[in-house]
C-alpha positions as CSV (number, residue, x, y, z in Angstrom):
1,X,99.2,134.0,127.7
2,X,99.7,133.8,123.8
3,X,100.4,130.3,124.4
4,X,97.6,129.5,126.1
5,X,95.8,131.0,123.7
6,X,97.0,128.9,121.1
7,X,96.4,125.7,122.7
8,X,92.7,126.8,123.2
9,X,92.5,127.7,119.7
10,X,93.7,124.4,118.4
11,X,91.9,122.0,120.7
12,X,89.2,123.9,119.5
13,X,89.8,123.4,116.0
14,X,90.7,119.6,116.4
15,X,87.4,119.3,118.2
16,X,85.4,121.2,115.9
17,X,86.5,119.0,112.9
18,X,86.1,115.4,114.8
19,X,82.6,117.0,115.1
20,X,81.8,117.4,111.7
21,X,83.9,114.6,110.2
22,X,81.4,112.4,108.2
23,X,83.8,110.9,105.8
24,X,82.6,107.3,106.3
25,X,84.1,105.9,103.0
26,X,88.1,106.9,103.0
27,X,90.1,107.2,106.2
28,X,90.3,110.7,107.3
29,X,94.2,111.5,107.8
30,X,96.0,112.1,104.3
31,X,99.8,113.1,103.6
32,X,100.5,114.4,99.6
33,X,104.0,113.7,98.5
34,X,104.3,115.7,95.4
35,X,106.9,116.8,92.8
36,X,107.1,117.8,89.0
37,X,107.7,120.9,87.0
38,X,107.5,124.3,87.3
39,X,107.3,126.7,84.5
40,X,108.1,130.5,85.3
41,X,105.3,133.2,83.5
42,X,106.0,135.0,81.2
43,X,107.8,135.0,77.4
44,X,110.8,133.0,77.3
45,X,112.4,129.4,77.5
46,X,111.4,128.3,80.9
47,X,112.4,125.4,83.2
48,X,112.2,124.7,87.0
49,X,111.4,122.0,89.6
50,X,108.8,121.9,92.8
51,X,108.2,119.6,95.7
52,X,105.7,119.6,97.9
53,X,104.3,117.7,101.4
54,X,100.8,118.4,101.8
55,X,99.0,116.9,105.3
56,X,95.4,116.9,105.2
57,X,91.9,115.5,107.1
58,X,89.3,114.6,105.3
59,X,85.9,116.6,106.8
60,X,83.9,114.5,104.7
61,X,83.7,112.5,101.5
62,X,83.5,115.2,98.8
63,X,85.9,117.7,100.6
64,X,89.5,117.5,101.9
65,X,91.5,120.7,104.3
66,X,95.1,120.9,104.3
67,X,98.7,122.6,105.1
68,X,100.9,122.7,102.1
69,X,104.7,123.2,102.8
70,X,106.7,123.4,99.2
71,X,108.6,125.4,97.2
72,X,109.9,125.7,93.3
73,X,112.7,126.6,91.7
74,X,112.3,128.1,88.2
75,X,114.9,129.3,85.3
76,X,113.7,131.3,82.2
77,X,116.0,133.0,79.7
78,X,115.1,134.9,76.0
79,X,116.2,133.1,72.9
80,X,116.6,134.8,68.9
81,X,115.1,133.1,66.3
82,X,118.6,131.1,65.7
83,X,118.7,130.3,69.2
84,X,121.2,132.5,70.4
85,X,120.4,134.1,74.2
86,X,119.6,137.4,74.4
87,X,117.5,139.9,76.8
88,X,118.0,138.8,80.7
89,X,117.9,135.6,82.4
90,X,116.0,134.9,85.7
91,X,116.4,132.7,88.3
92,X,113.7,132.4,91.4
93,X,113.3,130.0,94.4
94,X,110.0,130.2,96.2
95,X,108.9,128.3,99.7
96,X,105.1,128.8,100.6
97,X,103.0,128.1,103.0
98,X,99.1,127.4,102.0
99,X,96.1,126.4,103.9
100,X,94.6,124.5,101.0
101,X,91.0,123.0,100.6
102,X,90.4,120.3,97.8
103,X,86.8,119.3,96.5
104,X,86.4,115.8,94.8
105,X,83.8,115.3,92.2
106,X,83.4,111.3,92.8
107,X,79.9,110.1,92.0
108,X,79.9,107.0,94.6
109,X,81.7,106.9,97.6
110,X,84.7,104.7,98.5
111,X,85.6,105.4,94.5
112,X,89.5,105.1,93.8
113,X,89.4,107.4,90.9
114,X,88.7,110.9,92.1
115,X,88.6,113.8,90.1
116,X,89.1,117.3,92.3
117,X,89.8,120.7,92.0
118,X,91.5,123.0,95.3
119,X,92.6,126.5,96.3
120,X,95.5,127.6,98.8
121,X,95.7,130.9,100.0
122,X,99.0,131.6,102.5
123,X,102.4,133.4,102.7
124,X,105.6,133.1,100.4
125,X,108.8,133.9,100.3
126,X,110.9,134.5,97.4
127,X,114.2,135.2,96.2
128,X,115.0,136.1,92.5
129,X,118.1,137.0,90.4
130,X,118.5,138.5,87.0
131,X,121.2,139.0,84.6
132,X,121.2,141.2,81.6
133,X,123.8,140.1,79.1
134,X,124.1,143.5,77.0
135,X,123.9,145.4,80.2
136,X,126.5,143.1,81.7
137,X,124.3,143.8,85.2
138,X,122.9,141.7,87.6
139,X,120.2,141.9,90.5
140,X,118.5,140.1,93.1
141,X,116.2,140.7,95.6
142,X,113.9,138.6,97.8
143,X,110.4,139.6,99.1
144,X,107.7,137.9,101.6
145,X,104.1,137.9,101.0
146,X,101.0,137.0,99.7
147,X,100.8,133.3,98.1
148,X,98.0,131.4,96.3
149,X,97.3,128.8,94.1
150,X,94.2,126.9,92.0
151,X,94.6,123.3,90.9
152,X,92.7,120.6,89.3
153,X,93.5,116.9,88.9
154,X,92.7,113.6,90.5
155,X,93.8,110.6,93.2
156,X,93.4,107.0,91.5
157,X,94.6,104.8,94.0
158,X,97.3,106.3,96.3
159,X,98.8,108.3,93.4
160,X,98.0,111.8,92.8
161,X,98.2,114.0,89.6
162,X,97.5,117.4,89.3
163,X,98.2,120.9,87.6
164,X,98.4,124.2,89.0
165,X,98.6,127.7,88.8
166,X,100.6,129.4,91.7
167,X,100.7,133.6,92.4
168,X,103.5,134.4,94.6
169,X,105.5,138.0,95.6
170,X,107.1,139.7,92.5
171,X,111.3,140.1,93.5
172,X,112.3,142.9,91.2
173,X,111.6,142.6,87.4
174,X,111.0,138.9,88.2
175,X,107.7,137.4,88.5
176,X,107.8,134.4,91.3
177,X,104.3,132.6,89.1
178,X,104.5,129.3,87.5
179,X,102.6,126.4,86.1
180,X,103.1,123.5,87.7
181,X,102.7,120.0,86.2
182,X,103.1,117.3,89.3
183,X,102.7,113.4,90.0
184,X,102.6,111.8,93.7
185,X,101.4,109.4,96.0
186,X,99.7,109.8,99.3
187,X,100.0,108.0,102.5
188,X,96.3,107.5,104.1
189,X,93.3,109.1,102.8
190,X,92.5,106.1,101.4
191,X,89.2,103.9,100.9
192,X,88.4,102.2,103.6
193,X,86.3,99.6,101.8
């Protein structure tokens, strides 16, 4: 029964957005490839990696709906003024899941430079260490839950730049958000003048 309920479901999804699909000037299937740097929140010195693949269909020329499969990996530890490492270090790896909507602000359509701004809203799942160094103590813990994230950029071409700002579920003392700086290219989506 829950199967057949999901097939319904999706057929009429697919069917509802081959309805409304107007996007006349770029070719309505898109997949992201995306990867770049991840900066934990917080005080400290930070570092940390994220890669994403991002399907999409385009419902029309100005707006873009997606699944965004990814995750980051950030580092951040406390430095004295002479450099030296003190308070706790941190450690986090987070995979999400985002339904994620994207509006471009192109003027003409068929344009290869597109500005855009997007939201994703979905569920993560984190895992996050921390090490005191007077303590001598460590910890980890992982959670599942809420994820979202806001981003502004643009597509010029079939490459994609953007930055971000990703929430995810707190593990601990350790807070799973970061900034994330990150370059691509896309296969489809593209102009089809």
């Amino acid at each position: 029964m829950k199967k057949k309920t999901l097939i319904v479901l999706l057929t009429v999804l697919t069917l509802s957005l081959n309805s409304f699909a107007q996007s006349t000037a770029y070719t309505p299937w898109q997949v992201d490839f995306m990867g770049g740097y991840a900066a934990a929140s917080g005080k400290g010195t930070k570092g940390g990696i994220a890669l994403y693949l991002e399907p999409k269909y385009h419902i029309n020329d100005n707006f873009s709906a997606g699944l965004r499969l990814g995750g980051a990996l950030t580092l951040k530890y406390t430095l004295d003024a002479s450099g030296e490492e003190i308070g706790e270090a941190s450690v986090a790896a987070v995979a999400s899941y985002l339904a994620t909507g994207d509006y471009y602000f192109q003027k003409e359509a068929g344009a290869k430079f597109r500005p855009f701004a997007g939201i994703g809203l979905g569920f993560a799942s984190a895992a996050g260490a921390t090490a005191t160094a007077t303590e001598e103590t460590a910890e980890t813990q992982t959670k599942n839950g809420f994820s979202g994230m806001v981003r502004a950029g643009f597509d010029v071409s079939h490459f994609r730049f953007n930055l971000e700002y990703d929430v995810n579920p707190k593990t601990g003392r350790i807070s799973n958000n970061y900034i994330g700086v990150n370059l691509g290219f896309y296969i489809g989506g593209g102009s089809r003048n």
